[in-house]
Structures are given as C-alpha cells and as structure tokens.
TIZA-886829 format. One line per field, with one value per residue (C-alpha): residue number from 1; residue in three letters; x, y, z. Coordinates in nm, 4 decimals, decimal comma, padded with zeros to 6 digits. Each point is the difference from the previous one (the first is absolute). Layout:
// residues N
num: c(NUM:...)
residuo: c(Ala:...)
c1: c(X:...)
c2: c(Y:...)
c3: c(Z:...)
***
This chain:
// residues 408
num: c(1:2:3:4:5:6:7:8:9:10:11:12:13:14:15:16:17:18:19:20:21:22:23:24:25:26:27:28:29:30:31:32:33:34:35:36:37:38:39:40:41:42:43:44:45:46:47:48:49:50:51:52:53:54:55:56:57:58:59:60:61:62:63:64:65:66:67:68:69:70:71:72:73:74:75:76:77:78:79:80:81:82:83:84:85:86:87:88:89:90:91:92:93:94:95:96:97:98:99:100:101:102:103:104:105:106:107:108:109:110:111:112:113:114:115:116:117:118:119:120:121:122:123:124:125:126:127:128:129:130:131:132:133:134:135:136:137:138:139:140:141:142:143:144:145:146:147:148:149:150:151:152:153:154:155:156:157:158:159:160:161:162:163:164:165:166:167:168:169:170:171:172:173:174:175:176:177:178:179:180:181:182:183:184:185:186:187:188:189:190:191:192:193:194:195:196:197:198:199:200:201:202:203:204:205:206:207:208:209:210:211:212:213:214:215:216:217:218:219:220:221:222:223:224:225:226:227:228:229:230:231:232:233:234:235:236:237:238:239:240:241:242:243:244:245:246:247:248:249:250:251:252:253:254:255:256:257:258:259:260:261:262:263:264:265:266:267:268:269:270:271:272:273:274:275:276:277:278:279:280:281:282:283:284:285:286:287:288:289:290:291:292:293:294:295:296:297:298:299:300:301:302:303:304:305:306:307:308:309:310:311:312:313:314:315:316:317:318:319:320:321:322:323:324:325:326:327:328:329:330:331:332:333:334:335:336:337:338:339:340:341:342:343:344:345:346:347:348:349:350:351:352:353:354:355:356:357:358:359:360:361:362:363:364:365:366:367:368:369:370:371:372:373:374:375:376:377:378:379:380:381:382:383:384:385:386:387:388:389:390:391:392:393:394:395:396:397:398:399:400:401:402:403:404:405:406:407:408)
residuo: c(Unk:Unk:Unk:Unk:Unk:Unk:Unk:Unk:Unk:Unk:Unk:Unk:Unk:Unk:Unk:Unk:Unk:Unk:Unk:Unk:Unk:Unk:Unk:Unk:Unk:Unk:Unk:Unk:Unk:Unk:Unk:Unk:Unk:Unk:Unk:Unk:Unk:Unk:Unk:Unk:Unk:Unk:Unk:Unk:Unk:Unk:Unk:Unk:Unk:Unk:Unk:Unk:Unk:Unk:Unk:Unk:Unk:Unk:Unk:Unk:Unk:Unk:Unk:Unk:Unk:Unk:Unk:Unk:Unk:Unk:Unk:Unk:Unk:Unk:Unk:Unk:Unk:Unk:Unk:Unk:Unk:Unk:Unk:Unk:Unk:Unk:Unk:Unk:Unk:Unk:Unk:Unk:Unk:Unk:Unk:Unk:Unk:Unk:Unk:Unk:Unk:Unk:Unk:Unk:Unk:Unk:Unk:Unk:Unk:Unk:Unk:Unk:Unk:Unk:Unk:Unk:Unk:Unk:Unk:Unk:Unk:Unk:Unk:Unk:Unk:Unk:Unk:Unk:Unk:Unk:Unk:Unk:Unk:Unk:Unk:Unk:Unk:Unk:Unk:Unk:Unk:Unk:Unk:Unk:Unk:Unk:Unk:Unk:Unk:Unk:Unk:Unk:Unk:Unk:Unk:Unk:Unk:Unk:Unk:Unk:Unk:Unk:Unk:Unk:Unk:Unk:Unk:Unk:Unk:Unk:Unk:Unk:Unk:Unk:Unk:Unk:Unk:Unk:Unk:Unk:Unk:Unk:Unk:Unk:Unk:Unk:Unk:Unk:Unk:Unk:Unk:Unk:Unk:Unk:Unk:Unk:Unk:Unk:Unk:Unk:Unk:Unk:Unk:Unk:Unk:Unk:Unk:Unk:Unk:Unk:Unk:Unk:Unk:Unk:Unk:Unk:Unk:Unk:Unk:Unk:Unk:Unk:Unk:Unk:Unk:Unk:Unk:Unk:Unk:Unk:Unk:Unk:Unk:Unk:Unk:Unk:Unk:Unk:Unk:Unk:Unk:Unk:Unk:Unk:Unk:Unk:Unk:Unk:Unk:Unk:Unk:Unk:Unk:Unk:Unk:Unk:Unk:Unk:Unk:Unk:Unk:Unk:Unk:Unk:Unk:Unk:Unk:Unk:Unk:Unk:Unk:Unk:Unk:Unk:Unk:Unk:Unk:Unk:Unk:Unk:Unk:Unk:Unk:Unk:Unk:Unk:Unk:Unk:Unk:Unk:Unk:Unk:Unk:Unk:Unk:Unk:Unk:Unk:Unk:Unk:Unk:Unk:Unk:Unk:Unk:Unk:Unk:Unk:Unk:Unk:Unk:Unk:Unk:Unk:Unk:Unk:Unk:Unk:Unk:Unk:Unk:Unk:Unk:Unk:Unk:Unk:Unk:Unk:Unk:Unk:Unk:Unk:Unk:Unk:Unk:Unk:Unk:Unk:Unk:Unk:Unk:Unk:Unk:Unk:Unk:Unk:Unk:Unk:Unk:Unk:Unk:Unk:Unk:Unk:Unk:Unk:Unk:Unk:Unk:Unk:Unk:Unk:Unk:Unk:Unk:Unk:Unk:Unk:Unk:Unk:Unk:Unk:Unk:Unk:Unk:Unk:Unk:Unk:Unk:Unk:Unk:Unk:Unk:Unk:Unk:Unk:Unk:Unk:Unk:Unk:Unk:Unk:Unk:Unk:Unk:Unk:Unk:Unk:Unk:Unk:Unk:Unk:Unk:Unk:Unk:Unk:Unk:Unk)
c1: c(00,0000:00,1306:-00,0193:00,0346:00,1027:00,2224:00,3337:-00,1238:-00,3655:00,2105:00,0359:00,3600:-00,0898:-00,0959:00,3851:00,0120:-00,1625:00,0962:00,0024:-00,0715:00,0776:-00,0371:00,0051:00,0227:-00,0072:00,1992:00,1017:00,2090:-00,1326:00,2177:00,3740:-00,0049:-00,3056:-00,1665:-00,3998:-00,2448:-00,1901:00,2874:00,1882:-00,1526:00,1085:00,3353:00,0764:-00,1067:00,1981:00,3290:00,0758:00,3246:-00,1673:-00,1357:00,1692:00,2123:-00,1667:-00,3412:-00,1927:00,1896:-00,3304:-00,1287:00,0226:-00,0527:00,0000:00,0522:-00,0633:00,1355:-00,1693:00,1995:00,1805:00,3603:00,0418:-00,0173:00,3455:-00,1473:-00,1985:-00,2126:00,2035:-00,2574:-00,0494:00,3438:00,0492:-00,3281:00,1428:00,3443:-00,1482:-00,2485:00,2878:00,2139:-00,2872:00,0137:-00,3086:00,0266:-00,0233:-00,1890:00,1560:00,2375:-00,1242:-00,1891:00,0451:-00,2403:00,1076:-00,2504:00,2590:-00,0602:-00,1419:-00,2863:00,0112:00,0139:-00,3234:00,2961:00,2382:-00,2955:-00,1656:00,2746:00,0734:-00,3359:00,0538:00,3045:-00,1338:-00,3526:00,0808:00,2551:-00,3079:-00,2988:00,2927:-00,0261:-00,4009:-00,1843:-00,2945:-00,3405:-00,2521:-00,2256:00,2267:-00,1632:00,1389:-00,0526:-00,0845:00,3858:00,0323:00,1794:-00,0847:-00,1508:00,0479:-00,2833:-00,1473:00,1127:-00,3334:-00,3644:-00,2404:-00,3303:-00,2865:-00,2506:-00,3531:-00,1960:-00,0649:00,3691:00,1557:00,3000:00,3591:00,0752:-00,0596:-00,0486:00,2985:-00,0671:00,2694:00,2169:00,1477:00,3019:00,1176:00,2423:-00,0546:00,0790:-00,0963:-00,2923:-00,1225:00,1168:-00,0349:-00,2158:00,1747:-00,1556:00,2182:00,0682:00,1718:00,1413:00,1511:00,3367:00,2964:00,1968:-00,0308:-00,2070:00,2791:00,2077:00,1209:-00,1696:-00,3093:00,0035:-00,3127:-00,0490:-00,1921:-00,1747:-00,1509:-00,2498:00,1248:-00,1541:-00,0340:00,1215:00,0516:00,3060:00,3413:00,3309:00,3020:00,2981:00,1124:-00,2886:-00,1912:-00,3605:-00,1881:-00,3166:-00,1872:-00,0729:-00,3197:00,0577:00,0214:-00,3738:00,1173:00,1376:-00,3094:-00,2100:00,2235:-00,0340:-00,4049:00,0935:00,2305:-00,2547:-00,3105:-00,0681:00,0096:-00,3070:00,0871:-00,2266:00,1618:-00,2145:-00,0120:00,1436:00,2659:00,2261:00,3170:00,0768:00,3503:-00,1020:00,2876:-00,1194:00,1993:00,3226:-00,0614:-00,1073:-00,1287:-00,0894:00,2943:-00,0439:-00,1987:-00,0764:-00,1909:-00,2414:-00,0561:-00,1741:-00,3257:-00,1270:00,1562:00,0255:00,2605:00,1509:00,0932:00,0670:00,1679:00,1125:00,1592:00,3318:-00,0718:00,3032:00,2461:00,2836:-00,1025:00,2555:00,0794:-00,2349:-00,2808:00,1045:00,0333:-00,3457:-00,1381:00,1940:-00,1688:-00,3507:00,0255:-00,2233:00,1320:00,2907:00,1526:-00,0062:00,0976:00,2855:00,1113:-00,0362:00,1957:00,2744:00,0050:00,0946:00,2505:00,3449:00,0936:-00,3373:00,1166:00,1476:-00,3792:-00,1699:00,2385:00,0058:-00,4586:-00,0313:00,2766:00,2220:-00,3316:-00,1473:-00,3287:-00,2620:-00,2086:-00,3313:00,1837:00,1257:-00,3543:-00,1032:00,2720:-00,1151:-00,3667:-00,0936:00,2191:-00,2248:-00,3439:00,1384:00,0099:-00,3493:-00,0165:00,1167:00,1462:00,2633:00,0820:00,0702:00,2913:00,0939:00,0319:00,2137:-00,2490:00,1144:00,2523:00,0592:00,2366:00,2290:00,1011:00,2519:-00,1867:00,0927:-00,1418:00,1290:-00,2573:00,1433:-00,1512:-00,2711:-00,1360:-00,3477:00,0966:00,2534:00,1661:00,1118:00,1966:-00,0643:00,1658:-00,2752:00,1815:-00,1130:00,1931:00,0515:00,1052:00,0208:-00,3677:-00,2837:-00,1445:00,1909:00,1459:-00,1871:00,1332:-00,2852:-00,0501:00,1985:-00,2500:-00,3270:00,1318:00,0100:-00,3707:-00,1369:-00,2335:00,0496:-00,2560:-00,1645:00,2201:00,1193:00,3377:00,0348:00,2969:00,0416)
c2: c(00,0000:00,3172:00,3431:00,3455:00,2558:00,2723:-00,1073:00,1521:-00,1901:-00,3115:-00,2422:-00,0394:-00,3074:-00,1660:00,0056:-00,3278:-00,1572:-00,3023:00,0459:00,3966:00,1944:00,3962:00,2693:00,3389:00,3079:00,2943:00,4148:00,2126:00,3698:00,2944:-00,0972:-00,3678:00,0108:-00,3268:00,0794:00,0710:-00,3506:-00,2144:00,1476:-00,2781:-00,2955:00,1771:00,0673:-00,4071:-00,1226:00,2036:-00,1113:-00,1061:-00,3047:-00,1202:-00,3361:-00,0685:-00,2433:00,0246:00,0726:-00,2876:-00,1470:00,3659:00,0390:00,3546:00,2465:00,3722:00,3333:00,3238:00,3048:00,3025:00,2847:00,0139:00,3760:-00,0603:-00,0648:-00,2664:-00,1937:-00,2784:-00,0415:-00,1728:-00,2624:-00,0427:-00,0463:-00,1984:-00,2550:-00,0333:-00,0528:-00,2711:-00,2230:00,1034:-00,2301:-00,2861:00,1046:-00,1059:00,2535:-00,1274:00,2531:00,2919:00,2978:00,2442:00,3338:00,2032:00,3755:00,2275:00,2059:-00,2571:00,0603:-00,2283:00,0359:-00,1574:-00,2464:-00,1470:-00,1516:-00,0888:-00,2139:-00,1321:-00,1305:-00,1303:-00,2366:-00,1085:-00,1161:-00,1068:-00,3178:-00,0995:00,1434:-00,2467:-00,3037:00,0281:00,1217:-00,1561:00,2366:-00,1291:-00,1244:00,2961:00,2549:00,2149:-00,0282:00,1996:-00,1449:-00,1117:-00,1612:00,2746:00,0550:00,3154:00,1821:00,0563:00,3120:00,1973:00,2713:-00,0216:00,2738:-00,0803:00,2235:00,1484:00,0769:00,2043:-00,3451:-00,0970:00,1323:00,2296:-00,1280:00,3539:00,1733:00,3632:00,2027:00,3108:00,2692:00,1414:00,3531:-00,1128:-00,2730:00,0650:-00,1155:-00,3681:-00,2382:-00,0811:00,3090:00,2105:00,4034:00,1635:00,2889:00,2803:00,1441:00,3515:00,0540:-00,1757:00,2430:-00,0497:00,1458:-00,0340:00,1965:-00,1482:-00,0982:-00,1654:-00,3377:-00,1125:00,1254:00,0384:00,0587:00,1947:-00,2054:00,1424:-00,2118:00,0922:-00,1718:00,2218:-00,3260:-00,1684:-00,3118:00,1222:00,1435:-00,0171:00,2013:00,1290:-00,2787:-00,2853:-00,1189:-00,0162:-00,3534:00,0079:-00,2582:00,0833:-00,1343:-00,1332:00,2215:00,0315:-00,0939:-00,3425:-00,0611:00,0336:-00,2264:-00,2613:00,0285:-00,0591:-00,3047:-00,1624:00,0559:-00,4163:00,0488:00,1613:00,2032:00,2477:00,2890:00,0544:-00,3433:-00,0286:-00,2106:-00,1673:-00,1064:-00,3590:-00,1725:-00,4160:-00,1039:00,2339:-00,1929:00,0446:00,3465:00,2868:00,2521:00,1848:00,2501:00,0872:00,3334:00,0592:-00,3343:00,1111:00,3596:-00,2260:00,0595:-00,0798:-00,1073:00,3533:00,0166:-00,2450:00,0701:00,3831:-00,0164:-00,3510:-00,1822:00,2115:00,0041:00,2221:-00,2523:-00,2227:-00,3306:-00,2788:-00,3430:-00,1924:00,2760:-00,2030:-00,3144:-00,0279:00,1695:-00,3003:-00,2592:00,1705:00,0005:-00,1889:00,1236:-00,1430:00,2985:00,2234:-00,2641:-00,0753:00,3403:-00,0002:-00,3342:00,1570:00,2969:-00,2392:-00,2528:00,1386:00,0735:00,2365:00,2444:00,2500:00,0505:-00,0008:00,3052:00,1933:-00,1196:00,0979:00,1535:00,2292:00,2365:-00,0627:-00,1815:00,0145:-00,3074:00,1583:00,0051:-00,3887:-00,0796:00,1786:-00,1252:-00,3739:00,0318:-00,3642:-00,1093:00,3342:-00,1715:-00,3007:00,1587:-00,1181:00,2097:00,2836:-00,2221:-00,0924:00,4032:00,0278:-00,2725:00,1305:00,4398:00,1116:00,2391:00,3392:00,0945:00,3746:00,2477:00,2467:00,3617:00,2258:00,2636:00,3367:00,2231:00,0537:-00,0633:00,3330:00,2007:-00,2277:-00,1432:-00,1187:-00,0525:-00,2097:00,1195:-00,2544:00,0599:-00,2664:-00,0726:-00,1749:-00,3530:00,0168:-00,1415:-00,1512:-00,3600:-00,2013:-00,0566:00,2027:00,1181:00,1827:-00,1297:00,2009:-00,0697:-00,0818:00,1945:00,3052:00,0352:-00,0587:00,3032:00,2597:-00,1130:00,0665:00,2917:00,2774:00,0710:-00,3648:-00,2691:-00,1822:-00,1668:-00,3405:00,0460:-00,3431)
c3: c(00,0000:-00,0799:00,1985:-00,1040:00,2948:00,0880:00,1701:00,3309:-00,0315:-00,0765:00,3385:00,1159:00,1164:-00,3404:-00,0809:00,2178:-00,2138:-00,1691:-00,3653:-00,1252:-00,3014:00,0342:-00,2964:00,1617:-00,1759:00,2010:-00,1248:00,2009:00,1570:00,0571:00,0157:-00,0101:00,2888:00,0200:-00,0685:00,2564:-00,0120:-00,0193:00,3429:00,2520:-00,1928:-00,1251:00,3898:00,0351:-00,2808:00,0955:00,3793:00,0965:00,2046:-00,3611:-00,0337:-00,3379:-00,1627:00,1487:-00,3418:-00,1679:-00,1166:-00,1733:-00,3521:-00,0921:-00,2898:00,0709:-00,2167:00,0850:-00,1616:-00,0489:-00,1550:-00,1139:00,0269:00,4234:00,1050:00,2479:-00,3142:00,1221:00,3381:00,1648:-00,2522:00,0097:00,3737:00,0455:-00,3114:00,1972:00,3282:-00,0961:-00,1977:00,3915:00,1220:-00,1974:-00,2723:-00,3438:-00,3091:-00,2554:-00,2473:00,0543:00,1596:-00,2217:00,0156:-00,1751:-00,1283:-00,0305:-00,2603:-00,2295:-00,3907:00,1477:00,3632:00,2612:-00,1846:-00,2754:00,3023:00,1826:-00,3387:-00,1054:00,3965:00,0031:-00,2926:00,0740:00,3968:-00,1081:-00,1289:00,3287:00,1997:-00,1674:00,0039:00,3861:00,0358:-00,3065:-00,1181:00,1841:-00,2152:00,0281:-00,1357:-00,2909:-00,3473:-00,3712:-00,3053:-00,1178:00,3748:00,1397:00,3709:00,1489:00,2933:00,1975:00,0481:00,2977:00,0177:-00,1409:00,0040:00,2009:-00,1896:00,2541:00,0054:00,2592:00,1956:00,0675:00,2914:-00,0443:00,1658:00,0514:00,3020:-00,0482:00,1890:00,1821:-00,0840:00,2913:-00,0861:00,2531:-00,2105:-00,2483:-00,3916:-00,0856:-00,2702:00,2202:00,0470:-00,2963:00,0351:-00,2821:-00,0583:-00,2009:-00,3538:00,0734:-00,3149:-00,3038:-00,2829:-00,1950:00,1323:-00,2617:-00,3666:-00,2526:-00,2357:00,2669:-00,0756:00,2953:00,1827:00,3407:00,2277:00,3570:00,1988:00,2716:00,2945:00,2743:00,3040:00,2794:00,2551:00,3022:-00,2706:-00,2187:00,1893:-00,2006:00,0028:-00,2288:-00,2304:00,0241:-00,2779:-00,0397:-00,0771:-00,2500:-00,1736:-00,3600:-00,2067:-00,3790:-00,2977:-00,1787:-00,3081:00,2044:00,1246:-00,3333:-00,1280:00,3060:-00,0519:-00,4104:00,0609:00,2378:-00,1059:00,0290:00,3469:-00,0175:00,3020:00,1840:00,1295:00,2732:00,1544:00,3767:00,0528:00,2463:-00,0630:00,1903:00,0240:-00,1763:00,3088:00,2898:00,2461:-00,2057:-00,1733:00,1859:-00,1411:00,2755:00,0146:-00,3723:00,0369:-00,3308:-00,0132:00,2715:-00,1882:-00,2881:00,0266:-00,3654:-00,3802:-00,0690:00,3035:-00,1044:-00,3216:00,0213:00,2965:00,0959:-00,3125:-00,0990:-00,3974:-00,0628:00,1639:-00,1995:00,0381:00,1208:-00,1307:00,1973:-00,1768:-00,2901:00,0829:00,1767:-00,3646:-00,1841:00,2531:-00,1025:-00,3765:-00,1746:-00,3409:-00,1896:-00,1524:00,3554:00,1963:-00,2362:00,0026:00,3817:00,0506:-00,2296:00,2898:00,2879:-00,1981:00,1129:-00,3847:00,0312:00,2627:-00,2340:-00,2035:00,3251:00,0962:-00,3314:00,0217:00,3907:00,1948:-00,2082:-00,1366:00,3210:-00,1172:00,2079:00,0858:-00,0999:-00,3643:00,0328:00,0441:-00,3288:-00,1328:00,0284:-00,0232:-00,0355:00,3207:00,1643:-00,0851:00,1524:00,3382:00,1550:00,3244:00,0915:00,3503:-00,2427:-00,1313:00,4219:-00,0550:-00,3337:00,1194:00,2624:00,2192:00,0293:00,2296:00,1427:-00,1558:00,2114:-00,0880:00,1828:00,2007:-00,1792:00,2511:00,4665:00,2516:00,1858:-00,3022:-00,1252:00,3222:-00,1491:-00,3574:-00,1891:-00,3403:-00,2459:-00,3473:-00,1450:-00,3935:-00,2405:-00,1096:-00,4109:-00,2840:-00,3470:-00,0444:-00,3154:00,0738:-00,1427:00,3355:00,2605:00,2921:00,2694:00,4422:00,1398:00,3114:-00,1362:-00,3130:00,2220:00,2383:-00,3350:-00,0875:00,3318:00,0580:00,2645:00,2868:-00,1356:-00,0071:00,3596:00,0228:00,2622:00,1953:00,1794)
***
C-alpha cells in the first residue's frame, strides 16, 4: 500500500519496518534552509544517537528541487541523500537534483527521473488490479480534486468568517483595497510603459515599512478567459453554478490551507480567478495531454514532445516564446475535446499564485496609502500574439475609484 504525506506527517516509527521503499521529494528555502514541513522529521533523521545501519532494509529515491543561481543549490537534498546511505538505505538511482535554471525547468530533471525509477519502483510494488488505464494501455493517475456542483439544497462546507479590523491581511483573509489611481508615468513613446499605482490602505489590516514588497492576487486576462469559454464549450459549463472544490484523497491531500480554493464560490471564480491561463505549462502539462489523446496525429506530435530526442521542439513550441497553456490547448483541439470534466482542467492548470511588487512609496509620508510603479510586462515573440505578464498587464486595465485590489 502506498502513502502520500509530507516528511513531517510521515511516522518515524514506520522506518522499523521490515521491508519499505520511500520516494521523497525535498527543495531548499533561503540559504540552504531545510523547508518548513520537513523540520520534525529532518531533526529525527539527523541525531547523533541514530544507529549506522539502522535503515538497512529502506530502499529510497530522493528529488531535490532547486535553483543553480543560489550558492547553496539543493543543499538539503544533498545532505538528506548522504545521510540516509550514512544509515544503511539503499538508492535506487542517483540523487536527482532538479534546476529550476533549466531550458525546461525543474519539470525536464524531474520526467526524465521519473522514467528512469518507475520501472525499479513497479518491479518491487506491482500495479493493483484496479488501477485506471487509456485506450493504448497506458495507466492514469488518478485525479487529485473534483468539483462537487451545488444546488440550494446542499449544505455549504464553508463557514462564513466574521472580519476583525485587528487582524492583519493574509491569504485567508485578503484586504480589498480600493485603486486610488492608475495613470502612466512614463511618456507615451517610451519603450516601456510604466503605471502609478495608487492603493487605499487606510486600516488596522495593512502595516509595512521602507523596502517590503506588497503581495496581490491577479485575475486572468479577458481575452484568456473568452478563449477558455471557446476551447471548452463541451463542458457545457454554467457560469453561475456554486461549487466546492474537494481533495478525491482527503486524508492525504489537504486542501485546507490553500486559500484561494475556499474563495471559489462558483465556475465563474474559478475560471477568472482560479486557473492561471497565462502560465507556461511544464512537462507533466504535456505528458498528462499525451495520456488523454484520443487522436493519432496530436498524440503523435505530443509523444514526439516527451521522447528525449523531442526536447529541443518542445522548447523552441513552449518555453523559448513563452507559450501559454491556454494556446497549447488551441493548439491541439482534438486532445481539448477529449478532456471530459473540467475535474481533470484542475490537474491539468496550475491555480494562480500571488505576484509581489516593491513598495514605491514610505509609510512616514503615506501612512494610509501605498504607491506602486509598477512597469507593464508586453512583448513580441516569434508568435503572432503578444506576450503580455500577467499580473503587471491586469494592474494597467484596472479602473480608478472602481476597481478593488486583494492584498493577501
């Protein structure tokens, strides 16, 4: 039986058991920090009174995920790899250190790892009988979230929160913060525009000082969303329908600290403010579309993508003119029909994640209001359709005295 968890929600104790096999999956914070939910069983793992040799019957695989351009690059991988092998575990493969400065990411080290240590992995825990397959026998993942559709009889999860002016902003309780002003402080025939963003933030909720950044969460571009409601008209989806988003492996995946989840309240939501349309997608974007595919010629084109000879068109298709996954979609419009749900598109699009912008303007001058300058990301690729930065672009469209920006 196989168990997903964080390191710290994994129990010490299951080490001493006879036979095990663990893949862990591990980044590094700050300056070669271990992460926040790993500290418990990194503090467990690392004692001195450990005995050599007392993990001699763990087989493990480990992936780092990092970024070459930190001096301390995937340090905690590193260590964790090296202390486990102290112990007496045995690597299935070498340690894999993903780079984030990568052509493909840190997604290429991490596909190419997985193929390499699925095969060792199903040699030791055969595939149960139950498992889900496609129509060419290849096996698919469960889903990890479906979307429950509510009517005025079902009981909403959500309890409604009462505000408290004390508490400062989080992603729980974002602060709404009124646009003051958004004009372009730069000339018209500037190479670049650049916009003065001006922020009502006369509350208890929002204190900041010289030199911090402020956190917002953007919505998509219209023209992203038009497109989304184009591509997926099968769906058949109703805008205004309630929803609830619910983890398929509650007692594994929780959900629960994802803040955006709970702030979906219909489709709409959803898709204007929860799917990130503009974003790059990764390999596994592809390789779930390739597993999908019902049609020869897309699914050929999308196999050629993942084949190791293939990385070089799948970085001049996706990653060098920064395609968007909205356009992949177009792109491959029979593999697009063959998406049946829209629990699958939750799988298949990263949800969108806040953006951060220096703070332009001192709290001893502007006590109630924060000042942004904030330069519009725009510009021409080899595709038709320019490259526009998400959050950046949705800021210069925004109206003043109207519009209301979440600050989490």
């Amino acid at each position: 039986m196989a168990k997903l968890s964080s390191f710290d929600s994994f129990d010490f104790n299951e080490l001493n058991n006879e036979k095990l096999l663990i893949l862990g999956v591990c980044s590094t914070t700050g300056q070669g920090d271990v992460p926040d939910n790993m500290l418990k069983f990194w503090r467990c793992v690392m004692r001195r009174t450990m005995p050599v040799g007392c993990l001699a019957h763990v087989e493990f695989g480990l992936i780092g995920l990092g970024d070459s351009s930190y001096d301390k690059f995937n340090f905690t991988a590193k260590k964790l790899y090296k202390r486990f092998q102290q112990l007496g575990a045995q690597p299935l493969l070498d340690l894999c250190l993903c780079d984030e400065q990568n052509n493909e990411g840190i997604e290429g080290d991490f596909s190419r790892y997985m193929r390499d240590i699925w095969p060792l992995i199903l040699m030791r825990c055969p595939q149960s009988n139950n498992s889900s397959s496609n129509a060419d026998g290849e096996s698919i993942l469960p889903l990890k979230y479906r979307v429950k559709f509510l009517d005025e009889s079902t009981p909403s999860s959500r309890m409604p929160t009462t505000l408290d002016e004390q508490q400062m902003a989080s992603e729980a309780m974002p602060y709404k913060a009124r646009l003051l002003s958004n004009r372009l402080a730069t000339h018209k025939d500037h190479f670049q525009m650049v916009r003065f963003i001006e922020l009502d933030c006369n509350t208890q909720r929002i204190e900041y000082e010289a030199g911090d950044v402020l956190m917002m969460r953007p919505s998509n571009l219209k023209n992203h969303v038009s497109k989304f409601y184009e591509l997926f008209r099968h769906l058949n989806l109703d805008l205004n329908q309630a929803i609830r988003i619910e983890a398929n492996f509650a007692d594994q995946l929780d959900i629960s600290s994802d803040h955006l989840v709970e702030s979906i309240r219909t489709v709409r939501d959803l898709v204007e403010n929860y799917f990130d349309l503009n974003s790059v997608p990764k390999v596994s974007f592809f390789e779930t579309l390739h597993e999908l595919s019902t049609n020869e010629l897309e699914k050929e084109k999308l196999g050629e993508f993942l084949a190791p000879q293939g990385i070089d068109d799948l970085n001049n298709y996706c990653y060098r003119p920064r395609r968007p996954n909205i356009e992949v979609f177009h792109d491959f419009p029979n593999t697009t029909m063959s998406i049946g749900s829209i629990d699958q598109l939750l799988d298949l699009i990263p949800s969108m994640k806040p953006r951060s912008f220096s703070i332009a303007s001192s709290p001893f001058t502007h006590k109630h209001i924060i000042q942004l300058l904030v330069a519009v990301v725009e510009y021409k690729t080899r595709l038709f359709e320019t490259r526009k930065g998400t959050c950046s672009y949705w800021l210069s469209t925004l109206n003043e005295k109207e519009d209301v920006v979440e600050i989490p």
